[in-house]
C-alpha positions in Angstrom: 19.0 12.0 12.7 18.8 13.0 9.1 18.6 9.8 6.5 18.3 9.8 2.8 17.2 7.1 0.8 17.7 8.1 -3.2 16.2 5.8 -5.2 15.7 5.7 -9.4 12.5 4.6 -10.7 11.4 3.2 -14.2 13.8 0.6 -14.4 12.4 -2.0 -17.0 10.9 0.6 -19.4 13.9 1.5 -21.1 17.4 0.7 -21.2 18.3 4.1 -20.8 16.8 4.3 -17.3 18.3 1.3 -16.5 21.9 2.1 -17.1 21.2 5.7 -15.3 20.1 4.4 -12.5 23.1 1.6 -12.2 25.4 4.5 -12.7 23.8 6.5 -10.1 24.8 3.7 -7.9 28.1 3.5 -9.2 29.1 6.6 -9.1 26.7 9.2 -7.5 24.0 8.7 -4.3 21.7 6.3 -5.6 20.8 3.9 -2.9 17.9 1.9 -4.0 16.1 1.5 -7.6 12.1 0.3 -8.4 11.3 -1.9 -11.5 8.2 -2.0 -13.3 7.6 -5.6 -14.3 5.5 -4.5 -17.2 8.1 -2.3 -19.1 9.8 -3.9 -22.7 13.4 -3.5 -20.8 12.6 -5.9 -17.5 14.6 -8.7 -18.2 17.7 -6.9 -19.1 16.8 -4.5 -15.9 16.6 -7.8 -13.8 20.2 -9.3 -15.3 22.0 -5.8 -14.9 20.0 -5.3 -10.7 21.4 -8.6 -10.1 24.7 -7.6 -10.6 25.1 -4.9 -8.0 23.6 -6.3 -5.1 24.1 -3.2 -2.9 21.7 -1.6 -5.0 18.2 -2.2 -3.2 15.9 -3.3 -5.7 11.9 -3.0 -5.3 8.9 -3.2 -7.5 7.5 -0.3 -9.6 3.9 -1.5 -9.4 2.2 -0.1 -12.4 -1.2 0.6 -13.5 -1.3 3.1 -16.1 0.8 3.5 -19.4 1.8 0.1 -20.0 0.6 -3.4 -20.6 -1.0 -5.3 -18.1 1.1 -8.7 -17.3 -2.4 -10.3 -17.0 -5.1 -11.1 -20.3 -7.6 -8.2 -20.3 -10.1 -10.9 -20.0 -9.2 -11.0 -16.3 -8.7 -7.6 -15.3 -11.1 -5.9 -17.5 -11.5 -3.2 -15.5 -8.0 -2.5 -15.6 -8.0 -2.3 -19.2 -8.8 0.7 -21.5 -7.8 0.9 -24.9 -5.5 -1.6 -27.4 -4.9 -4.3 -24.2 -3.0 -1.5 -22.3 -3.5 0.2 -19.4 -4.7 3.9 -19.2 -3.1 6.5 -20.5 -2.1 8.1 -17.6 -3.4 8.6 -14.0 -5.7 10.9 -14.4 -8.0 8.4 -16.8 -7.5 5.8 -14.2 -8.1 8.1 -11.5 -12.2 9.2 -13.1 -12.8 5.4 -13.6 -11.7 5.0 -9.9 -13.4 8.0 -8.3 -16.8 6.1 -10.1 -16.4 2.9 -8.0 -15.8 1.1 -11.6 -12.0 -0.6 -10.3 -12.2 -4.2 -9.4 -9.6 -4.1 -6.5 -9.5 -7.8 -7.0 -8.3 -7.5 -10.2 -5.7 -4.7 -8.9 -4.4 -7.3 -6.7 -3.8 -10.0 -8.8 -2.3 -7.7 -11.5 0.0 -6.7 -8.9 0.9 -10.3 -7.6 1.4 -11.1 -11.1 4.0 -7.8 -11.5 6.1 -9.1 -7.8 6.0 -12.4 -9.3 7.7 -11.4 -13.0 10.6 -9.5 -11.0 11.0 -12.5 -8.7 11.0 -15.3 -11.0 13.6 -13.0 -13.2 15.9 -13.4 -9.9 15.1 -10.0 -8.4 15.5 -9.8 -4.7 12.6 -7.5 -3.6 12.9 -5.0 -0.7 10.6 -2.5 -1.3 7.6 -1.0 -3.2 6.4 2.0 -4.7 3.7 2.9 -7.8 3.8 4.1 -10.9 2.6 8.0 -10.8 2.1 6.6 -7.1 -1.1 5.4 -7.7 -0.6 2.6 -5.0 -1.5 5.0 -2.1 -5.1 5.6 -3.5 -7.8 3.7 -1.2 -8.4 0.3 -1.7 -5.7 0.1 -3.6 -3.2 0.5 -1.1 -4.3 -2.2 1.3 -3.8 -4.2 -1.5 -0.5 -3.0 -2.0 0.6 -4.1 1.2 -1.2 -7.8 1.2 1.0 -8.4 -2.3 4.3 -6.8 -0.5 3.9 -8.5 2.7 3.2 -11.6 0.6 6.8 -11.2 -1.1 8.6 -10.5 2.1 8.6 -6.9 1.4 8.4 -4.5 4.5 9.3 -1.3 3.2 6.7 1.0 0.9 7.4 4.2 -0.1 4.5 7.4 0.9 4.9 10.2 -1.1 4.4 12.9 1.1 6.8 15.5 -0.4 8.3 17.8 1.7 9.3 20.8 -0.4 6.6 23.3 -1.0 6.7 25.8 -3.9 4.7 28.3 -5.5 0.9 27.6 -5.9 -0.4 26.0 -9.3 -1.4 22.9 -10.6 1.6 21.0 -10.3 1.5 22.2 -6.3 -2.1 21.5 -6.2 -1.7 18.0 -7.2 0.9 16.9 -5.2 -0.7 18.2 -2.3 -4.1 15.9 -3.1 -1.4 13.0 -3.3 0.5 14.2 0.1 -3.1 13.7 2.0 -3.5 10.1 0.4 0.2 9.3 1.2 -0.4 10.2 5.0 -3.5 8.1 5.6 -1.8 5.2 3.8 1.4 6.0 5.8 -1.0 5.2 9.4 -2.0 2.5 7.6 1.6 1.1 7.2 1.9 1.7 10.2 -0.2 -0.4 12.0 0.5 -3.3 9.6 4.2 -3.7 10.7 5.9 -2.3 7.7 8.4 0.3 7.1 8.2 3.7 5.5 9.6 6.7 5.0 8.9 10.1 7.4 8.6 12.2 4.1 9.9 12.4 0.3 11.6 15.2 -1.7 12.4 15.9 -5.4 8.3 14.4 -6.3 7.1 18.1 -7.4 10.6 18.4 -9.8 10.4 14.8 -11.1 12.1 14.7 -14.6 13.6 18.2 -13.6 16.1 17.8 -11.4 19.6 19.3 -11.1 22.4 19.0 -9.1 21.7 22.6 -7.8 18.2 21.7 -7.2 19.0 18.1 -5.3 21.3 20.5 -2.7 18.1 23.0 -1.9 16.0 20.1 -1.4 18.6 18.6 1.3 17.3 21.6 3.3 14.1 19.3 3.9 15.5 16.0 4.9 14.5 15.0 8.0 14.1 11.9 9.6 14.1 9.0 7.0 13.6 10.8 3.5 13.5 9.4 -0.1 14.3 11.4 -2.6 12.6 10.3 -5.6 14.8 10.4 -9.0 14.3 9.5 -12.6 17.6 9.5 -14.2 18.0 8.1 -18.1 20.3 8.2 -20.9 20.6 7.4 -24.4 18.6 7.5 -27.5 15.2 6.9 -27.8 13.8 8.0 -24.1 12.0 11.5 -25.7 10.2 9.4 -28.5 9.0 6.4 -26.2 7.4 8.6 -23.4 6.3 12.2 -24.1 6.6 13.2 -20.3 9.1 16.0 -21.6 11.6 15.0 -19.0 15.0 15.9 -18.8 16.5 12.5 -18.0 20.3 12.9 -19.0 20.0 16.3 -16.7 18.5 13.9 -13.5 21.5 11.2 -14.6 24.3 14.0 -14.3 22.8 15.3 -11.2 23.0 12.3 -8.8 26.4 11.4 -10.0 27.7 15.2 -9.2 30.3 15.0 -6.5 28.9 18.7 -4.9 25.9 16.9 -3.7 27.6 14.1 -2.0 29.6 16.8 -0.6 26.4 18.7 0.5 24.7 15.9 2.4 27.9 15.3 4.5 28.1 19.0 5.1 24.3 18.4 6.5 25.5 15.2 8.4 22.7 13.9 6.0 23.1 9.9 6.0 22.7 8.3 2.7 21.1 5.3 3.2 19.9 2.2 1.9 16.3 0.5 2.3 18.0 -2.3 4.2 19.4 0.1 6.5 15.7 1.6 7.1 14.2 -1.7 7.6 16.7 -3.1 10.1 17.0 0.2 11.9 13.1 -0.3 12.5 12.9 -3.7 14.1 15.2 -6.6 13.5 14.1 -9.2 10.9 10.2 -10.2 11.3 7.9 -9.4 8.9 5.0 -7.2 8.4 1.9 -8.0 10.6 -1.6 -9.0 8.7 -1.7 -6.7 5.8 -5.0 -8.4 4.6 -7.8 -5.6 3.4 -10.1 -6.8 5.8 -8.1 -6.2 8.9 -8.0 -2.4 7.7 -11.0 -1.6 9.3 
């Protein structure tokens, strides 16, 4: 059986990424959508995710790029440079890799982010990470304490399916494919539910329509393809990630690949569907970092 979750991060950082992604849903494949509680946009994020309730919402838990919801004082190892996060994961990652992140402060940060999105009237059903930073060690036990904490039982591992040519890019999402499969055993035995494999992670920012079709050739199983759709003004000058939003918005809403995945008998999917598919309605067993062995 061949399922595909689509799913639109980076709601809450801009309102361009907002109305992409709810216009994915609208009219294109979009299935599900992640919302960083830290990002200038959230509110109106929450207010327009509330009014398409088919749309499965989950949290965007975020530790690099923007401001903590916490005072630095409490996370202070968290914290880099004006209040904010770091830059980007690879700072984070060198203060990591030194033994120099308080995972108790990670966890509170990230109760404090599920929190935000609840009391805003978000109905959380899953989780992911910004620059999926919430598979690393440590950190993704806590991950799954905060989610099964919130009631949420579905957490994405990036394990991308689509190989290309070697290089840095490749090389890097191959280090985060071996963190996302031990995490993924570790999902596992705590009760929650995942996702076999994900696609469209080594093109974020760049994909097109006739990109989206080639990676339908990897879906297997339960598969999220991971999106970043955006529109408007303003998205180039607020993050210098050179991508190609408008492209990634056009793409999903293209009727050839809706076409395409019933060609492939490829199911699209929501995380609701995952979940109930994977056990009726209890929730996750003891997610707790001690019990993780």
């Amino acid at each position: 059986m061949k399922r595909l979750v689509v799913t639109a991060d980076d709601l809450g950082l801009h309102r361009g990424m907002t109305d992409a992604a709810i216009r994915g849903h609208e009219h294109g494949i979009v299935t599900a959508c992640s919302i960083s509680a830290c990002g200038i946009d959230v509110e109106k994020a929450a207010n327009a995710v509330r009014s398409v309730p088919a749309l499965d919402a989950g949290v965007h838990f975020t530790l690099v790029e923007e401001r903590p919801l916490l005072p630095a004082a409490d996370i202070k190892s968290l914290v880099f440079r004006d209040g904010k996060f770091a830059g980007g994961y690879r700072e984070l990652f060198v203060r990591y890799t030194l033994g120099r992140i308080d995972l108790d402060e990670v966890e509170a940060e990230l109760r404090a982010q599920a929190a935000r999105l609840r009391d805003l009237g978000v109905s959380l059903l899953h989780a992911n990470g910004h620059q999926h930073l919430h598979v690393l060690p440590g950190i993704f036990e806590r991950v799954l304490r905060v989610a099964g904490d919130f009631g949420i039982r579905y957490v994405r591992i990036p394990d991308d399916a689509a190989r290309r040519s070697l290089g840095m890019r490749e090389l890097q999402v191959s280090a985060l494919s071996r963190f996302a499969r031990a995490a993924a055993r570790i999902a596992e035995l705590r009760g929650f539910s995942t996702n076999d494999r994900t696609i469209g992670i080594r093109d974020a920012g760049h994909l097109d329509a006739d990109r989206i079709v080639e990676l339908l050739d990897h879906v297997d199983g339960v598969t999220e393809l991971v999106t970043h759709p955006g529109t408007g003004e303003g998205l180039a000058e607020s993050y210098s990630w050179s991508y190609d939003w408008q492209r990634e918005a056009d793409a999903l809403c293209d009727p050839r690949v809706r076409e395409e995945c019933a060609r492939r008998d490829i199911e699209l999917v929501s995380v609701r569907d995952v979940v109930g598919a994977a056990g009726g309605t209890q929730g996750p067993r003891d997610a707790s970092p001690e019990s993780t062995g």
